[in-house]
C-alpha positions as CSV (number, residue, x, y, z in Angstrom):
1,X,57.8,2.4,-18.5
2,X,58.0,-0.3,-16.1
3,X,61.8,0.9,-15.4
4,X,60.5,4.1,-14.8
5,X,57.7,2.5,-12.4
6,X,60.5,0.8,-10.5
7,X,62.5,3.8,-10.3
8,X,60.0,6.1,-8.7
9,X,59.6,3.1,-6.5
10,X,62.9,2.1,-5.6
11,X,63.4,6.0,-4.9
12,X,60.6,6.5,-3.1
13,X,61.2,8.0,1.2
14,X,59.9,5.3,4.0
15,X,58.1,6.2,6.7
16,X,59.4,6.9,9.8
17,X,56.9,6.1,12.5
18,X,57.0,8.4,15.7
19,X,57.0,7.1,19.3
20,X,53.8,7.9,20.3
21,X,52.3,5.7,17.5
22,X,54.4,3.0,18.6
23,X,53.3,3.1,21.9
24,X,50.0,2.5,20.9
25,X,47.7,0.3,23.1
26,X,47.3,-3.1,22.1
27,X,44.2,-3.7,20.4
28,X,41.8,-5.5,22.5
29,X,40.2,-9.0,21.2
30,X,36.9,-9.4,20.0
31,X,36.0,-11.7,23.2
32,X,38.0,-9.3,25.4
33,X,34.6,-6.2,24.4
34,X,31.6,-6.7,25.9
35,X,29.2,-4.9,23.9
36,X,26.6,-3.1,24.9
37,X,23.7,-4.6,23.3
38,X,20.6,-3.4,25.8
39,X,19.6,-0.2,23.6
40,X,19.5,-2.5,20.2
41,X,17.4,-4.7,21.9
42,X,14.9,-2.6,23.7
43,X,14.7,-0.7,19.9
44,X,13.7,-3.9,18.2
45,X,11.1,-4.3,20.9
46,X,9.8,-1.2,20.7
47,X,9.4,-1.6,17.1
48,X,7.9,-5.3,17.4
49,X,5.4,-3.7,19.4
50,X,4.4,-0.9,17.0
51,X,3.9,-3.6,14.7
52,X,2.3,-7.1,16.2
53,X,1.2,-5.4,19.4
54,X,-1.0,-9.2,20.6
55,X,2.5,-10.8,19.5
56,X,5.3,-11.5,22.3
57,X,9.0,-10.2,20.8
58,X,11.0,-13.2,19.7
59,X,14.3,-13.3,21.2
60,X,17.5,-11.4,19.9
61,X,20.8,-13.7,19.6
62,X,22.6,-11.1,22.1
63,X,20.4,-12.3,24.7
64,X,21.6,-15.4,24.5
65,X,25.1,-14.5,24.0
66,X,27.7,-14.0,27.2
67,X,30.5,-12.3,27.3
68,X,34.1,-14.5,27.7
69,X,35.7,-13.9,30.8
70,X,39.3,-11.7,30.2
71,X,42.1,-13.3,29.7
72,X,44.4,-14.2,32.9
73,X,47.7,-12.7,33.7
74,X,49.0,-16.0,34.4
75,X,48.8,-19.1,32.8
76,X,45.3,-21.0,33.8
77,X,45.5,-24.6,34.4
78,X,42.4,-25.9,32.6
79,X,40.9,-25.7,28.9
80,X,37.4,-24.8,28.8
81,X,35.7,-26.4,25.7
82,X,32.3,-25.9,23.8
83,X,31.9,-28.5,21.4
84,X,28.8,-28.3,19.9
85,X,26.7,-29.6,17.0
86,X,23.9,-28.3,14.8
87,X,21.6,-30.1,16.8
88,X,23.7,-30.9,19.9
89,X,25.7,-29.5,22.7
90,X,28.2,-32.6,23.6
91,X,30.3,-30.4,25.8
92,X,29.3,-27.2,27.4
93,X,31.9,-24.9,29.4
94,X,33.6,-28.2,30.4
95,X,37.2,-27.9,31.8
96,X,39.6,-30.4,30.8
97,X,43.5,-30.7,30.4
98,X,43.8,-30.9,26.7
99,X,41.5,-31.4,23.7
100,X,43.3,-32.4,19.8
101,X,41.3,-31.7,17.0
102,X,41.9,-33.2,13.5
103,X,42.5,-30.0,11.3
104,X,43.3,-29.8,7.9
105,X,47.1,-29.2,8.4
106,X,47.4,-32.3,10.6
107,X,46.4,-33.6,14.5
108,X,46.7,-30.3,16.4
109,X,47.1,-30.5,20.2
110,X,45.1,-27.3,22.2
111,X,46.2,-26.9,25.5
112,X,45.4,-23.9,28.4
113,X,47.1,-20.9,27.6
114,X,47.2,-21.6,23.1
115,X,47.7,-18.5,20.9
116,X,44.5,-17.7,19.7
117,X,43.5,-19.6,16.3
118,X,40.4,-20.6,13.8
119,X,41.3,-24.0,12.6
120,X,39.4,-25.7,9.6
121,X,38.8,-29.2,10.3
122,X,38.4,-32.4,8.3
123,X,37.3,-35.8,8.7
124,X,39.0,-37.6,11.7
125,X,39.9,-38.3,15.6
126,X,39.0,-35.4,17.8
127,X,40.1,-36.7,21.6
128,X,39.0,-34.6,25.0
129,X,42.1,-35.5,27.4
130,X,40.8,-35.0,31.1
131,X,43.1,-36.5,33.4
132,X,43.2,-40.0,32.7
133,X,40.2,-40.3,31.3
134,X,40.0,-39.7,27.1
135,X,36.7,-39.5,25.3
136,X,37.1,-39.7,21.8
137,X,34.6,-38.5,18.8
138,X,35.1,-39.1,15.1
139,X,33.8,-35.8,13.4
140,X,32.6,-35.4,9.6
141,X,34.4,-31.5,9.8
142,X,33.9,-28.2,10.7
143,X,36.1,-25.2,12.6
144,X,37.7,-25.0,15.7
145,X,38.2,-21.2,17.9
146,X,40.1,-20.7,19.7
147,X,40.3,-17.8,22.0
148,X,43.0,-16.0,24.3
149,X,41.2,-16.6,27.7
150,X,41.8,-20.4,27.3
151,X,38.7,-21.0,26.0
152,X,37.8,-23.3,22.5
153,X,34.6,-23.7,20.6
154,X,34.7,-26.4,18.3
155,X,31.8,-26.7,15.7
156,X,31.4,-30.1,14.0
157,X,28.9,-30.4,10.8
158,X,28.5,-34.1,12.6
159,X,29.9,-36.3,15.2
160,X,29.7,-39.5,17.2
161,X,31.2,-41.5,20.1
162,X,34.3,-43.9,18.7
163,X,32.8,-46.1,21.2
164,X,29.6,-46.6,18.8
165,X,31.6,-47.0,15.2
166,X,31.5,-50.5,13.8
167,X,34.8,-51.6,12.5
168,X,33.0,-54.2,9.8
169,X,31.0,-51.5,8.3
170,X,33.6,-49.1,8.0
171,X,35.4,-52.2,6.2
172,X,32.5,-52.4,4.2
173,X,31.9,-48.8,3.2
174,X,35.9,-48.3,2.4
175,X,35.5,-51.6,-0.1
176,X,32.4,-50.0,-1.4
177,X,33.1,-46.7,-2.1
178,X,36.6,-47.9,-3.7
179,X,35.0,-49.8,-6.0
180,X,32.7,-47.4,-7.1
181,X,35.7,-44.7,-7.2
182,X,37.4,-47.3,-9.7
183,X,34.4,-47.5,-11.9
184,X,33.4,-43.8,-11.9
185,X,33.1,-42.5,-15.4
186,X,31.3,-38.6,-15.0
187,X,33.5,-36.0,-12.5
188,X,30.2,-36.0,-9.8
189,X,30.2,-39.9,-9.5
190,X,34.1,-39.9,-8.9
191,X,33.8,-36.7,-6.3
192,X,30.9,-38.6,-4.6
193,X,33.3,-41.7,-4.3
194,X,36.1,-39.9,-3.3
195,X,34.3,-38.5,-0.5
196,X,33.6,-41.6,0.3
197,X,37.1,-43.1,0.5
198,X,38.7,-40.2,2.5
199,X,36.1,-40.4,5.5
200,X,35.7,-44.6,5.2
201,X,39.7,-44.2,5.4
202,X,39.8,-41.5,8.0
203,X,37.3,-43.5,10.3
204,X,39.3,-46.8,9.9
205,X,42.5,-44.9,10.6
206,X,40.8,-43.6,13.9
207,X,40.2,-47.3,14.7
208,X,43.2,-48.6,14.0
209,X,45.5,-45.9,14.5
């Protein structure tokens, strides 16, 4: 049966493709469409009012959403960042020279003009290069976006300065949570401690390191 399968496969015409669907336009990017969101918005409104008449309409998230500028024909010189926070904006539409973000498959380095990507990100060093100056955050995790128009928005679950880390109680935590990783006898005491470890251990690496 399965020789037969294989057969039927092996045997089986390819498609030739013409020239017209190879000439195809290049599908546009999400951040490239600027939707047209007036006519959902003025429907929910409508509707609000039908319903809670003494009630002001809350607002939609498209109002507070802008569209991305499109993406130059020549390479721009600048990164523009969003770094934000679940309760924080640390950087808003800021233009800097370079911005490397600690994801999951190692330091990655974003510069103006980077291939679009969605990068997971894990405990460790995220540094904003802007000329000479570099301001550096240790960050818990998160996911970093970034788009063809030069820009990046990086989400963080939680972050804070380097500048405000103390090096003795990241010693302490480390030793701590070691200790307790050695003597963990149930799976959820020795994932707790593990945690642990690998940001005490990512946090003294971004001291030291």
């Amino acid at each position: 049966m399965f020789r037969q399968v294989a057969s039927r496969l092996l045997t089986r015409p390819t498609t030739t493709y013409s020239a017209a669907a190879s000439a195809t336009t290049r599908r546009p990017f999400a951040t490239e469409v600027v939707a047209d969101t007036t006519s959902g918005d003025e429907a929910f409104v409508e509707a609000w009012k039908k319903v809670v008449p003494n009630i002001d309409p809350p607002k939609t998230p498209s109002q507070y959403m802008h569209p991305r500028p499109p993406t130059p024909s020549t390479l721009p010189t600048k990164l523009t960042v969003n770094f934000v926070l679940p309760y924080a904006s640390e950087l808003s539409k800021k233009e800097v020279d370079m911005v490397i973000v600690p994801a999951t498959t190692g330091q990655m380095g974003i510069l103006p003009g980077h291939v679009p990507t969605i990068a997971e990100l894990k405990p460790g060093l995220l540094s904003v290069h802007e000329g000479n100056e570099i301001k550096k955050y240790f960050i818990s995790s998160g996911f970093a976006f970034i788009h063809p128009n030069s820009y990046a928005d990086i989400l963080a679950v939680e972050a804070v300065p380097l500048d405000r880390v103390d090096p003795a109680q990241v010693q302490k935590g480390l030793s701590e949570f070691t200790q307790k990783l050695s003597s963990a006898t149930t799976d959820l005491e020795k994932a707790e401690a593990q945690i642990g470890v690998d940001v005490h251990s990512a946090l003294n690496f971004a001291l030291t390191g």
